[in-house]
Phi, psi and omega in degrees: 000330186252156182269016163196187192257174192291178222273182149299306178223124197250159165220152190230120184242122172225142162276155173319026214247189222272309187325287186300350177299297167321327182292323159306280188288336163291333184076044190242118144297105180276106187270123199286181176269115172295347164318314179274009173307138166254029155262116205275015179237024186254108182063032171242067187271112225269136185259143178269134191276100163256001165226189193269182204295328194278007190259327174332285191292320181293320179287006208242302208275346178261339160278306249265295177305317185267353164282323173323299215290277239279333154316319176258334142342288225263336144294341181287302172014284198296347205229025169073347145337092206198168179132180163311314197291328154317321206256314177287330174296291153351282195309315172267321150321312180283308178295322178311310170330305172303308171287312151333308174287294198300355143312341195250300183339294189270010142289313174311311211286352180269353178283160173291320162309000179268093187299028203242140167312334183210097187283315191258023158270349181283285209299332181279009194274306171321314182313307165310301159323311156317296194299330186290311184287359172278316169316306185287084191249065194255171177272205204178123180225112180261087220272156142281171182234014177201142195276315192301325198296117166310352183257338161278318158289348152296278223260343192245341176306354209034085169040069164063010172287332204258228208247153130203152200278082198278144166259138184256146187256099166302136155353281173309340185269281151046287201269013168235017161247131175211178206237125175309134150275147182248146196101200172044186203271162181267342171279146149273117182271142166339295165308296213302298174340286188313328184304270187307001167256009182262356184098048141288094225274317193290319151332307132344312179265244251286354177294317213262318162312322177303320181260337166265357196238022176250140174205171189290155183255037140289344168262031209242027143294334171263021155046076171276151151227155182230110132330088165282135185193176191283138169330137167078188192281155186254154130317124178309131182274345187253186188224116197296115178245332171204208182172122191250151169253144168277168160336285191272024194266102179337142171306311161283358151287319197274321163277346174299322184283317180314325188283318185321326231229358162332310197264357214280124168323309189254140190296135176256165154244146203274156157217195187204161177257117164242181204262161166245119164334299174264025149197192187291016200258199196197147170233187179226147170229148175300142137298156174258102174289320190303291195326302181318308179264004184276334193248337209228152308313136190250132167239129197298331156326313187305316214293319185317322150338307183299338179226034166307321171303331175285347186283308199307333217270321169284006205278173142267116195283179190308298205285001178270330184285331186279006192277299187317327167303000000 
């Protein structure tokens, strides 16, 4: 899927919170569910029916078996079950299912109400469609390719209160990161579908693009790359190289991550986002951490100190009081 590999450094723009702490000091990532994105056509591809009803069917009756098998695979598991006889068992459940919906598929497909030319090539297309996108059942860890964007540090930086995360991508992590495209069409076509179940690997990337790697192009300010990985938190497959702060980002926020992140073998390095004088655009500069940690943590009592001298000075002596008299 990507034609070339991701940058030097990705970045995860976050606001600040108990989350993001864990994410720090745990060493973690969350590859998020994509259901809950909050653009609703994101990894929502709509398939185009370019073949007939029997071809329809034949890829709708091979997800139906093997989402069955694996659903009943993962209860014999559980409950300890196995053998051959377990495995025949499996086999015909899964097919009874695969038939069982295209009976009905092609009973539904006799009402009248259906004002369409092909009524049960339309219902297996949903059906297909269902099915396909239940197959994607992976996370999302969603990275930038620029530390700098103001619109990104608006909507995901908590308007320059939080973080971003730079990231370095290992070798190894590399062929499970790959970059959004923006725009173009939203089908998926059928043949491709039938193509990757027949073990089309080029077929396959394109499917797998369609359904994860598409967005709209009003999103393509944030130049995304996506970490595919199993739901929920992971250990990070990537590698924590900085952490920038924003324009507003507190002092005690910006030294709580520094300490947290002291001890940590490999040296992360601080930056902060500040504004360029002569237009709208933004950089980044190292933190002065001595500078930082020379003020921080501060006890407010210690002030008291600076004016133990003023006590003799406020006191009133003898003689002032009887002058006063």
């Amino acid at each position: 899927m990507n034609d070339r590999g991701p940058p030097r450094r990705l970045y995860k723009y976050r606001s600040f919170s108990n989350l993001t702490l864990s994410m720090l000091v745990n060493d973690v990532v969350y590859f998020a569910d994509p259901t809950t994105f909050n653009d609703p056509l994101d990894t929502k591809p709509t398939l185009e029916t370019d073949l007939g009803s029997v071809e329809l069917e034949a890829i709708l009756a091979r997800f139906i078996e093997e989402r069955t098998s694996a659903e009943m695979s993962a209860a014999a598991k559980t409950i300890r079950y196995r053998g051959p006889k377990t495995l025949d068992h499996i086999a015909r459940h899964a097919r009874k299912a695969a038939e069982r919906l295209l009976a009905d598929i092609r009973y539904n497909a006799t009402n009248p109400e259906y004002e369409i030319d092909d009524p049960e090539q339309f219902l297996l297309g949903q059906y297909v469609q269902e099915e396909l996108l239940r197959r994607y059942d992976k996370g999302v860890f969603s990275l930038a390719e620029r530390v700098n964007c103001p619109l990104m540090w608006s909507h995901y930086g908590d308007q320059h209160r939080g973080v971003c995360l730079g990231y370095s991508i290992p070798t190894a992590a590399s062929q499970d990161v790959y970059k959004v495209r923006y725009g173009g069409s939203r089908l998926v076509q059928a043949s491709a579908v039938a193509a990757m179940l027949r073990g089309d690997e080029a077929a396959k990337r394109r499917v797998d693009e369609a359904v994860l790697l598409r967005k709209a192009k009003p999103w393509s300010y944030e130049r995304e790359w996506r970490a595919i990985g199993p739901r929920g938190e992971q250990d990070s497959p990537l590698e924590l190289e900085e952490v920038v702060f924003g324009m507003r980002c507190a002092p005690a926020v910006m030294f709580g991550v520094v300490q947290a992140l002291s001890k940590r073998d490999r040296p992360i390095k601080f930056f902060e986002i500040h504004e360029r004088r002569d237009s709208f655009l933004l950089a980044k500069r190292s933190v002065d951490v001595d500078e930082l940690c020379a003020f921080l943590p501060r006890r407010c009592r210690s002030l008291d100190g600076m004016f133990e001298d003023l006590d003799d000075l406020d006191t009133p002596t003898t003689e002032c009081v009887h002058e006063a008299s």
